[in-house]
mmCIF file of the C-alpha atoms, coordinates in Angstrom:
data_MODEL
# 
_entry.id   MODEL 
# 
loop_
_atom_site.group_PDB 
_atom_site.id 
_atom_site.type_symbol 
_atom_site.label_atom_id 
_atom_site.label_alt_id 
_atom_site.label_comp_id 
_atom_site.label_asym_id 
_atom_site.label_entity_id 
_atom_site.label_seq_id 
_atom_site.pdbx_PDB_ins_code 
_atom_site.Cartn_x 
_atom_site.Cartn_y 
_atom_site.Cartn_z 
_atom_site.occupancy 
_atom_site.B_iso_or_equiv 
_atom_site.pdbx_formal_charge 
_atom_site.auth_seq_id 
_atom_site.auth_comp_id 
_atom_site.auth_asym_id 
_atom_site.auth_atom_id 
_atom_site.pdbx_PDB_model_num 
ATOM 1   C CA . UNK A 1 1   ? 9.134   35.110 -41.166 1.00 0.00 ? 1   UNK A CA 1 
ATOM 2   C CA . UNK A 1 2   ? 7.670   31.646 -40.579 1.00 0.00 ? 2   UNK A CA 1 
ATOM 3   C CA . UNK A 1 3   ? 10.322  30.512 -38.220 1.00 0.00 ? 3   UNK A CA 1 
ATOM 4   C CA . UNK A 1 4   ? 9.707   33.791 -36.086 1.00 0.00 ? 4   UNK A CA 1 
ATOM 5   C CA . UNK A 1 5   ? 6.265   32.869 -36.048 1.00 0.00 ? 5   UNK A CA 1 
ATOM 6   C CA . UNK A 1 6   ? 7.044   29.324 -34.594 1.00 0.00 ? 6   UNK A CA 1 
ATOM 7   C CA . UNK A 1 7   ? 9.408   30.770 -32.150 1.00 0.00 ? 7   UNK A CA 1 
ATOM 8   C CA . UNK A 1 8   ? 7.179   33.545 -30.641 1.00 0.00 ? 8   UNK A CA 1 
ATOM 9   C CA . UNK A 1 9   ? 4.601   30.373 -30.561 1.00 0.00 ? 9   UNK A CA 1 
ATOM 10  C CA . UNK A 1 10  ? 7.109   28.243 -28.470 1.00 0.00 ? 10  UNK A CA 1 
ATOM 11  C CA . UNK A 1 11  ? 8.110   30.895 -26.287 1.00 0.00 ? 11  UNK A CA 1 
ATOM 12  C CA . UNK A 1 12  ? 4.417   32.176 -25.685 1.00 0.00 ? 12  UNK A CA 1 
ATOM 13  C CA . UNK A 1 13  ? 3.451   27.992 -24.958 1.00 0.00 ? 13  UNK A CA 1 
ATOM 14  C CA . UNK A 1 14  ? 6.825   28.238 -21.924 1.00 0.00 ? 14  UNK A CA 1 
ATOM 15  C CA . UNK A 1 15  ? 4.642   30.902 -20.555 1.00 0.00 ? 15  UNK A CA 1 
ATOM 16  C CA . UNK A 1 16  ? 1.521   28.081 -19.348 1.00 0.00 ? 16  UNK A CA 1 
ATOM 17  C CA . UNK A 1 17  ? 1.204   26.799 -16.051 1.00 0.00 ? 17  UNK A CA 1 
ATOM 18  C CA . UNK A 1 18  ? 2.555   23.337 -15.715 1.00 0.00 ? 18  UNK A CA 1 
ATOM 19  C CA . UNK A 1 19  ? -0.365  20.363 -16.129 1.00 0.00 ? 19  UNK A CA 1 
ATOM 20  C CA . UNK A 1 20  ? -1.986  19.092 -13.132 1.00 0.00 ? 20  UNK A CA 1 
ATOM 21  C CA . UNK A 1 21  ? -0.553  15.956 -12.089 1.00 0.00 ? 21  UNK A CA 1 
ATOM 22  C CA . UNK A 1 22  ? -2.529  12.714 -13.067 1.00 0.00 ? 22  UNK A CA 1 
ATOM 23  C CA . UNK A 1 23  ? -3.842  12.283 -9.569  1.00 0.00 ? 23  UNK A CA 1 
ATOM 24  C CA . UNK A 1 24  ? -6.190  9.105  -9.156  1.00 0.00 ? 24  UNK A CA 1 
ATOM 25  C CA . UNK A 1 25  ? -7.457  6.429  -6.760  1.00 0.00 ? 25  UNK A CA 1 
ATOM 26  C CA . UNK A 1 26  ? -7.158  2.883  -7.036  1.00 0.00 ? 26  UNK A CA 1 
ATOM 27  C CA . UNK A 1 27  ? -7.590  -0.433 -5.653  1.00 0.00 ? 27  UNK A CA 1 
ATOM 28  C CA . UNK A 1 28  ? -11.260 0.780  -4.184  1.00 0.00 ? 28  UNK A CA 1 
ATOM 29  C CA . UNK A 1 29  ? -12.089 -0.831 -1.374  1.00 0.00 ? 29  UNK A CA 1 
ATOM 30  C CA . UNK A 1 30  ? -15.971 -2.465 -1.727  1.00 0.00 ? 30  UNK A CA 1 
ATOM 31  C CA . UNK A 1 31  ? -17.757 -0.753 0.932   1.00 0.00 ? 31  UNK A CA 1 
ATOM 32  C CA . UNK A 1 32  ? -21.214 -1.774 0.712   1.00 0.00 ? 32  UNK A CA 1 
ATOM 33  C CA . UNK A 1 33  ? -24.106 0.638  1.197   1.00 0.00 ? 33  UNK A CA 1 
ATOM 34  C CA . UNK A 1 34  ? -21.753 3.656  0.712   1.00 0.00 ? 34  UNK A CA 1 
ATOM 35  C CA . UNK A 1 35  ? -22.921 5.718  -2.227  1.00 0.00 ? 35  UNK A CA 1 
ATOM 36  C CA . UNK A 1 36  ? -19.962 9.170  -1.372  1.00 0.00 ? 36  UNK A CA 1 
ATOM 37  C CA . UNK A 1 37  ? -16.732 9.261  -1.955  1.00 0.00 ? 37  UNK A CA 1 
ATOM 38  C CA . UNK A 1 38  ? -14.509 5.582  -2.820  1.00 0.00 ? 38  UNK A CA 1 
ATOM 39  C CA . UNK A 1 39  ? -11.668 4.715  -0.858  1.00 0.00 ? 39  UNK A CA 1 
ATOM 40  C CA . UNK A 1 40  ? -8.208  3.202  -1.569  1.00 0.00 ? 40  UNK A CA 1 
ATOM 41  C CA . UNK A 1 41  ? -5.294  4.179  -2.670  1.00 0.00 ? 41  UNK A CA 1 
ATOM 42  C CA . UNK A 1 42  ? -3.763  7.163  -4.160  1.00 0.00 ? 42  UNK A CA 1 
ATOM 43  C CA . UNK A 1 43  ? -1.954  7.089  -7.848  1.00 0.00 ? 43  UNK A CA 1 
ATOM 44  C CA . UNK A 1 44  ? 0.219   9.575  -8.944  1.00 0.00 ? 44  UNK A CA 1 
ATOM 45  C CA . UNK A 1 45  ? 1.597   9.423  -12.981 1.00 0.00 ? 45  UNK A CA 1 
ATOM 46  C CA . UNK A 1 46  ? 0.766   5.633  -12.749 1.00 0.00 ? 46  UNK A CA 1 
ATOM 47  C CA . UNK A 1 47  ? 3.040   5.025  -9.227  1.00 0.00 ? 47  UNK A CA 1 
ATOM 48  C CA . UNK A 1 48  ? 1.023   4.140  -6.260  1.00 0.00 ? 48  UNK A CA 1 
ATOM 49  C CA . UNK A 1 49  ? 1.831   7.197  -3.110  1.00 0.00 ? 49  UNK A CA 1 
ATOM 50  C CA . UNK A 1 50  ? -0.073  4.885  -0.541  1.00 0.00 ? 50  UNK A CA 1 
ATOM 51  C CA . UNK A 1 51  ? -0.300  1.082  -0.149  1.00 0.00 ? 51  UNK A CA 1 
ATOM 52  C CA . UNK A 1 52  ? -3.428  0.833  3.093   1.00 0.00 ? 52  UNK A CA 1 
ATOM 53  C CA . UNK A 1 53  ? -6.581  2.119  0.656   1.00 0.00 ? 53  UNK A CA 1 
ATOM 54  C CA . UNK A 1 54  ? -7.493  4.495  3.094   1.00 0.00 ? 54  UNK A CA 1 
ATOM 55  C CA . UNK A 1 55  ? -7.427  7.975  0.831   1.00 0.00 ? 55  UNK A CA 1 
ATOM 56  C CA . UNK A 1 56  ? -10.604 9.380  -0.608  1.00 0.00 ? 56  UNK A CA 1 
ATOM 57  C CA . UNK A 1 57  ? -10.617 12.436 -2.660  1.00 0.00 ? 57  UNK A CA 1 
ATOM 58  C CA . UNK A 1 58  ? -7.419  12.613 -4.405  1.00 0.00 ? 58  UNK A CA 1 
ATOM 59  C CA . UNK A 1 59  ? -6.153  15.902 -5.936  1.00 0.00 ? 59  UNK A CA 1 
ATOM 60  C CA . UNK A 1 60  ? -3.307  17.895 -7.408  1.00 0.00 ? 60  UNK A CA 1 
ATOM 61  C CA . UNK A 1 61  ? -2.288  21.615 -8.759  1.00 0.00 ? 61  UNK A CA 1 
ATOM 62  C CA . UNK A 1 62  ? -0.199  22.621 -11.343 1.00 0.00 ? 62  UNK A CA 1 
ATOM 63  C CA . UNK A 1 63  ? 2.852   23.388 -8.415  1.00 0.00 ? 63  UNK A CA 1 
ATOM 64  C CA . UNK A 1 64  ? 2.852   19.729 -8.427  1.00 0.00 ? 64  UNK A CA 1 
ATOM 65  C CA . UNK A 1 65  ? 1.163   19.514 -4.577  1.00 0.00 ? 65  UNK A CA 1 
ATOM 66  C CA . UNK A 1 66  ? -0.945  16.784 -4.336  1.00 0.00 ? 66  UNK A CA 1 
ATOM 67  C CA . UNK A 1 67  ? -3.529  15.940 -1.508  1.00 0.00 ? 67  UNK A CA 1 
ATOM 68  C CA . UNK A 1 68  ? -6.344  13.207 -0.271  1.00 0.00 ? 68  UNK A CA 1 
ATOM 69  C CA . UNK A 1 69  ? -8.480  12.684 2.581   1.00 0.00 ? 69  UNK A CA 1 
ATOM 70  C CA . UNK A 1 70  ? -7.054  10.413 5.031   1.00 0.00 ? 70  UNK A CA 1 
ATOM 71  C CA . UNK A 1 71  ? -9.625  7.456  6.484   1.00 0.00 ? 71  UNK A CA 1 
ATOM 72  C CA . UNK A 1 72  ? -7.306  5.645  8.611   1.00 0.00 ? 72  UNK A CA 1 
ATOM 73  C CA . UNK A 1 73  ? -7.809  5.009  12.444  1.00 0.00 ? 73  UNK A CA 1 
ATOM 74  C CA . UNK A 1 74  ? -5.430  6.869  14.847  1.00 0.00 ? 74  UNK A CA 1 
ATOM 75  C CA . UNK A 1 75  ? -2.732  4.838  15.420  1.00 0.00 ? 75  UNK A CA 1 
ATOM 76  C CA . UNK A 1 76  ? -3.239  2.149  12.831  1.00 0.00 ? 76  UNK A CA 1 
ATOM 77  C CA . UNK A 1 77  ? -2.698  3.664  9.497   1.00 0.00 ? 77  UNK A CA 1 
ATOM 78  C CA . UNK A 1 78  ? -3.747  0.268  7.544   1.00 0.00 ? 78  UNK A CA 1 
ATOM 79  C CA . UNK A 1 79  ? -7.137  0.392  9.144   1.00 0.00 ? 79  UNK A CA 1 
ATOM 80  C CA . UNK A 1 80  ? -10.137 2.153  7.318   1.00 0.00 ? 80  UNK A CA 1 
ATOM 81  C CA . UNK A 1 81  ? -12.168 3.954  9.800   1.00 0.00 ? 81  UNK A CA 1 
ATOM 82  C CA . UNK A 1 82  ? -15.937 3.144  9.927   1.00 0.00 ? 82  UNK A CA 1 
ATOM 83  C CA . UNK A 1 83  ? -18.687 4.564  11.907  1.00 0.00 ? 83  UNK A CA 1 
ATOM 84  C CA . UNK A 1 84  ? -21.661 3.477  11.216  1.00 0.00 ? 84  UNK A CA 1 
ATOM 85  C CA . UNK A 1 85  ? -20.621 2.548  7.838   1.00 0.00 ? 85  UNK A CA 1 
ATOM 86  C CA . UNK A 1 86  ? -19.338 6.284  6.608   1.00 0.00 ? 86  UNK A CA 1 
ATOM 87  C CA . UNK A 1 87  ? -15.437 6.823  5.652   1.00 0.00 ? 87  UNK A CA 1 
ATOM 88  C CA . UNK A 1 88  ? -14.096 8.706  8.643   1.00 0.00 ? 88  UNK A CA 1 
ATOM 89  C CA . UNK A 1 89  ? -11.660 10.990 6.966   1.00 0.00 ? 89  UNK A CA 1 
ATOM 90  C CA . UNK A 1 90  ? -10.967 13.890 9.555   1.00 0.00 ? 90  UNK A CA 1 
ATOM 91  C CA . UNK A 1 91  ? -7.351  14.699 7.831   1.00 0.00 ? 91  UNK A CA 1 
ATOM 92  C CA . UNK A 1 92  ? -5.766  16.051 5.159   1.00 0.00 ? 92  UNK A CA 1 
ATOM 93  C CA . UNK A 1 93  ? -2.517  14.526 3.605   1.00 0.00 ? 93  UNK A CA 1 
ATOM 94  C CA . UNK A 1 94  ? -0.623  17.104 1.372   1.00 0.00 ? 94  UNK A CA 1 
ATOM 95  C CA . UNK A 1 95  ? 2.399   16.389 -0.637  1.00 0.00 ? 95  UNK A CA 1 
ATOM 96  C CA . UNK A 1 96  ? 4.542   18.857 -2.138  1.00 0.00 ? 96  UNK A CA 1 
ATOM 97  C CA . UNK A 1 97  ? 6.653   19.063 -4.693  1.00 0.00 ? 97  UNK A CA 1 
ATOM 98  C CA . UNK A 1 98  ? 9.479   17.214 -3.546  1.00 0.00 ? 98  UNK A CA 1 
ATOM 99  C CA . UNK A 1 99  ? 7.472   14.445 -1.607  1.00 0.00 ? 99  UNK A CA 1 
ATOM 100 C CA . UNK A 1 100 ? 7.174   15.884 1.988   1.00 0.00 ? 100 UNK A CA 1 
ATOM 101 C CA . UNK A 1 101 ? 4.053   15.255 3.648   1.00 0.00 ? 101 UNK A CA 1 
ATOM 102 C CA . UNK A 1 102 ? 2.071   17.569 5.743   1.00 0.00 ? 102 UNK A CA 1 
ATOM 103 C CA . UNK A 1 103 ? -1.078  15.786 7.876   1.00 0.00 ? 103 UNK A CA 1 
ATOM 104 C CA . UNK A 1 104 ? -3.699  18.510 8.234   1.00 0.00 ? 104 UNK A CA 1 
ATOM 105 C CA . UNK A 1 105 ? -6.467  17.923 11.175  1.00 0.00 ? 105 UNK A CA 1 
ATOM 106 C CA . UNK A 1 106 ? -10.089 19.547 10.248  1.00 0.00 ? 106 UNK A CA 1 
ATOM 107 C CA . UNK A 1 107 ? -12.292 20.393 12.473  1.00 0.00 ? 107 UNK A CA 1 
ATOM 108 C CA . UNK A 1 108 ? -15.101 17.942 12.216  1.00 0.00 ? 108 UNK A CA 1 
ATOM 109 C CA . UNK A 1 109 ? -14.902 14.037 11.808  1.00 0.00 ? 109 UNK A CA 1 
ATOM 110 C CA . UNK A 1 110 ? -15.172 13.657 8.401   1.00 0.00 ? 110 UNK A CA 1 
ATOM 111 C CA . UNK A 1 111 ? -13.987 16.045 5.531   1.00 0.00 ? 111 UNK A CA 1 
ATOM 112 C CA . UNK A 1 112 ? -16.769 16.112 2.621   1.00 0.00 ? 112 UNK A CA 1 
ATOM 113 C CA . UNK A 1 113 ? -14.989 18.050 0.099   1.00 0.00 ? 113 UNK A CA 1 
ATOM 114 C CA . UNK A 1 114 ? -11.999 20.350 -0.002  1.00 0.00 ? 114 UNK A CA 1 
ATOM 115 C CA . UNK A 1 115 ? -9.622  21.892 -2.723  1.00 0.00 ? 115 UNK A CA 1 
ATOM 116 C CA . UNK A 1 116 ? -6.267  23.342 -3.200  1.00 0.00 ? 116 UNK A CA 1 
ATOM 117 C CA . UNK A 1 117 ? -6.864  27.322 -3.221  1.00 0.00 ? 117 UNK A CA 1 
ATOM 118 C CA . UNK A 1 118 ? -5.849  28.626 -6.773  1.00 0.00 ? 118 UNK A CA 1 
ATOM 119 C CA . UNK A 1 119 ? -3.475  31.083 -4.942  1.00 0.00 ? 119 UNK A CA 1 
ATOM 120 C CA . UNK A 1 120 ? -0.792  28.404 -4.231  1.00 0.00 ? 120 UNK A CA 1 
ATOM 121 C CA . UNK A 1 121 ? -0.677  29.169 -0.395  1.00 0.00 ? 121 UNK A CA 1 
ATOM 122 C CA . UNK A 1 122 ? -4.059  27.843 0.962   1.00 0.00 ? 122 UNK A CA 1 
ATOM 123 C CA . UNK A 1 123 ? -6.069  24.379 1.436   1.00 0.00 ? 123 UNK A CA 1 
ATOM 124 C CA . UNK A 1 124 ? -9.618  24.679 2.318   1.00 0.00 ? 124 UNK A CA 1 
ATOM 125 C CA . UNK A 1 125 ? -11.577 21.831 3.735   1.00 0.00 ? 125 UNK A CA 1 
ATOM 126 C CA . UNK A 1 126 ? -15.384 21.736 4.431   1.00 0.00 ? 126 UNK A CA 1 
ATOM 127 C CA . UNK A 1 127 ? -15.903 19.060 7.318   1.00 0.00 ? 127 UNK A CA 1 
ATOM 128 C CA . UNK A 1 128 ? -18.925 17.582 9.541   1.00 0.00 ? 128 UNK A CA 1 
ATOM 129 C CA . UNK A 1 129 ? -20.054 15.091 11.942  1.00 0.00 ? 129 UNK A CA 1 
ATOM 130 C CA . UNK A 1 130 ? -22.374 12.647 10.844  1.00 0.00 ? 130 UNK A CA 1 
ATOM 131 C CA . UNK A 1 131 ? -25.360 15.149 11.683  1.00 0.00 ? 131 UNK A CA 1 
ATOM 132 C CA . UNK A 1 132 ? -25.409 18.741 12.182  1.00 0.00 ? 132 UNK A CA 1 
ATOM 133 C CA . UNK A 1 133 ? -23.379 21.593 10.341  1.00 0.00 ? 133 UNK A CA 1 
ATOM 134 C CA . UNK A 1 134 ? -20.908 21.698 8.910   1.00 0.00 ? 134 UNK A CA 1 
ATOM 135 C CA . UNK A 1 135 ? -17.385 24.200 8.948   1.00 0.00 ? 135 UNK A CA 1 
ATOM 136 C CA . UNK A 1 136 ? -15.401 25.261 5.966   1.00 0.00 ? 136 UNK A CA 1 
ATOM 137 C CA . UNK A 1 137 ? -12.269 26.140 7.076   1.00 0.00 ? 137 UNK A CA 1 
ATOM 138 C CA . UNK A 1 138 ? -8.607  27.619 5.292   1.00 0.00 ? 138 UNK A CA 1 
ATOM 139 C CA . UNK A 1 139 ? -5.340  26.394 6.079   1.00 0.00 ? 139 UNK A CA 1 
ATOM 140 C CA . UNK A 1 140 ? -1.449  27.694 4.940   1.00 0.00 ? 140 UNK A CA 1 
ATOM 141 C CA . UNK A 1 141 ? -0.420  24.777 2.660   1.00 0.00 ? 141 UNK A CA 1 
ATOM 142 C CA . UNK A 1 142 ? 3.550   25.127 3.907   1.00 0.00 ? 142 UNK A CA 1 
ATOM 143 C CA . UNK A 1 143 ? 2.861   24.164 8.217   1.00 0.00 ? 143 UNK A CA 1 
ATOM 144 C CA . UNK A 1 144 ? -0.820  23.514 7.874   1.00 0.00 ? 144 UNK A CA 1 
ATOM 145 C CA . UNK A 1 145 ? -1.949  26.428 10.509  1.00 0.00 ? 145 UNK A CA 1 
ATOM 146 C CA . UNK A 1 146 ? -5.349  27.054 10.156  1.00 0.00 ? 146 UNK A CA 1 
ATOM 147 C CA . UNK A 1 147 ? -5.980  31.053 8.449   1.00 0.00 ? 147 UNK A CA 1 
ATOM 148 C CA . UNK A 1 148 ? -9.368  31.204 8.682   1.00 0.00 ? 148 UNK A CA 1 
ATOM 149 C CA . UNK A 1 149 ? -12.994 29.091 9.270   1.00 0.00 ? 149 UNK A CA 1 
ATOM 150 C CA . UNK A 1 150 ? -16.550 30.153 8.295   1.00 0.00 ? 150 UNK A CA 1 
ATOM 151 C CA . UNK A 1 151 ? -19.969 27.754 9.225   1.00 0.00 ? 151 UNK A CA 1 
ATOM 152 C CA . UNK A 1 152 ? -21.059 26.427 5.779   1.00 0.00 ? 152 UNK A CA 1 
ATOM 153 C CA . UNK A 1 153 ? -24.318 27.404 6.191   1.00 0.00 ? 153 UNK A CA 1 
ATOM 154 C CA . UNK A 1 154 ? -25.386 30.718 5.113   1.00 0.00 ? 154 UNK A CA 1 
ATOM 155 C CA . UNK A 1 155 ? -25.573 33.705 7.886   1.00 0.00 ? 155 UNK A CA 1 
ATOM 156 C CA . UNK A 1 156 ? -25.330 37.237 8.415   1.00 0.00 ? 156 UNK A CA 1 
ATOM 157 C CA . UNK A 1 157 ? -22.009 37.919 7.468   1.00 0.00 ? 157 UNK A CA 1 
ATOM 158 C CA . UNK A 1 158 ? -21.162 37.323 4.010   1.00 0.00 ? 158 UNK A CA 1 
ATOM 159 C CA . UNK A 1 159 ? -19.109 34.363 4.016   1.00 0.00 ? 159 UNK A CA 1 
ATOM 160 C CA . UNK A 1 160 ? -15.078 34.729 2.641   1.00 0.00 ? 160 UNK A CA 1 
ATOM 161 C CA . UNK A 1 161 ? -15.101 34.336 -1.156  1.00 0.00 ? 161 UNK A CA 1 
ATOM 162 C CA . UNK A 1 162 ? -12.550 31.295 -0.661  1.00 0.00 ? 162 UNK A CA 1 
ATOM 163 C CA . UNK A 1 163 ? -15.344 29.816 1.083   1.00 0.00 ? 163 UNK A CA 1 
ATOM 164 C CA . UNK A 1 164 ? -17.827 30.172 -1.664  1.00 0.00 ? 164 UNK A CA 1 
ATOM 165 C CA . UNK A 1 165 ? -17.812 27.214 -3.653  1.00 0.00 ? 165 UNK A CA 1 
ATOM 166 C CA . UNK A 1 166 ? -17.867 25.082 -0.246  1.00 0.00 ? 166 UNK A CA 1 
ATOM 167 C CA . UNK A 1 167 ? -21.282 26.854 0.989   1.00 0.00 ? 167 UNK A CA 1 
ATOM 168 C CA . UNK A 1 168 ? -24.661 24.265 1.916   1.00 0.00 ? 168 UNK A CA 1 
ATOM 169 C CA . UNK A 1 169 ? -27.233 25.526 -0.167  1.00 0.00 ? 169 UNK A CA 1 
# 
């Protein structure tokens, strides 16, 4: 009876979603004055994924995608992009599972927070200049097209409930 115990408990713990990746940032570049985000590079299980320190915001689900905000200047991916002394992350970089990269462009300069959608399919990015509103916007994780976009402010229309969590208060 005991060993059918254990086994129902084995087979039951198959049944969890995989962990999240161990999905961190390192090397931090000093950036004095900044008090958001750090920059540098992203870590994945211990193994370095970028080499420039120009991620922010590093993340990962448990379909083994990983993503990070992008602060590099167009062109020159070793630079860190500065204006007036803000990151300037306006991409996303998502990696599936078997290491392909997809570069995601939001719609305002500089990507303040964003997530991987607990359905598996979507990213969604909130983004801003450095003053004025900002846009929360949903994108198909497998090309990157954009599936929807919301202001994060609150309106008339009730905003999309992926959007929620993403709202200015």
């Amino acid at each position: 009876m005991r060993s059918l115990f254990l086994l129902l408990l084995i087979s039951a713990g198959s049944s969890f979603a995989a962990p999240v990746p161990t999905v961190s940032l390192c090397d931090q570049r000093p950036l004095p004055g900044w008090q958001g985000a750090p920059v540098g590079n992203v870590r994945l299980d211990g193994k370095n994924l970028t080499s420039s320190a120009t991620a922010q915001q590093p993340k990962g689900n448990t379909s083994g995608w990983i993503g990070w905000v992008d602060c590099s200047e167009d062109h020159h991916p070793k630079t860190l992009r500065i204006v007036k002394g803000v990151p300037v992350g306006s991409r996303l970089i998502l990696r599936n599972p078997s290491g392909v990269l997809l570069t995601i462009p939001a719609g305002k300069p500089i990507i303040e927070a964003w997530g991987l959608d607990p359905d598996g399919l979507h990213v969604v990015a909130k983004s801003r200049a450095l003053h004025g509103p900002a846009v929360i916007e949903r994108f198909l994780m497998k090309d990157g097209s954009k599936s929807g976009s919301t202001p994060a402010y609150e309106s008339d229309a009730p905003p999309p409930a992926w959007a929620k969590q993403y709202l200015d208060h």
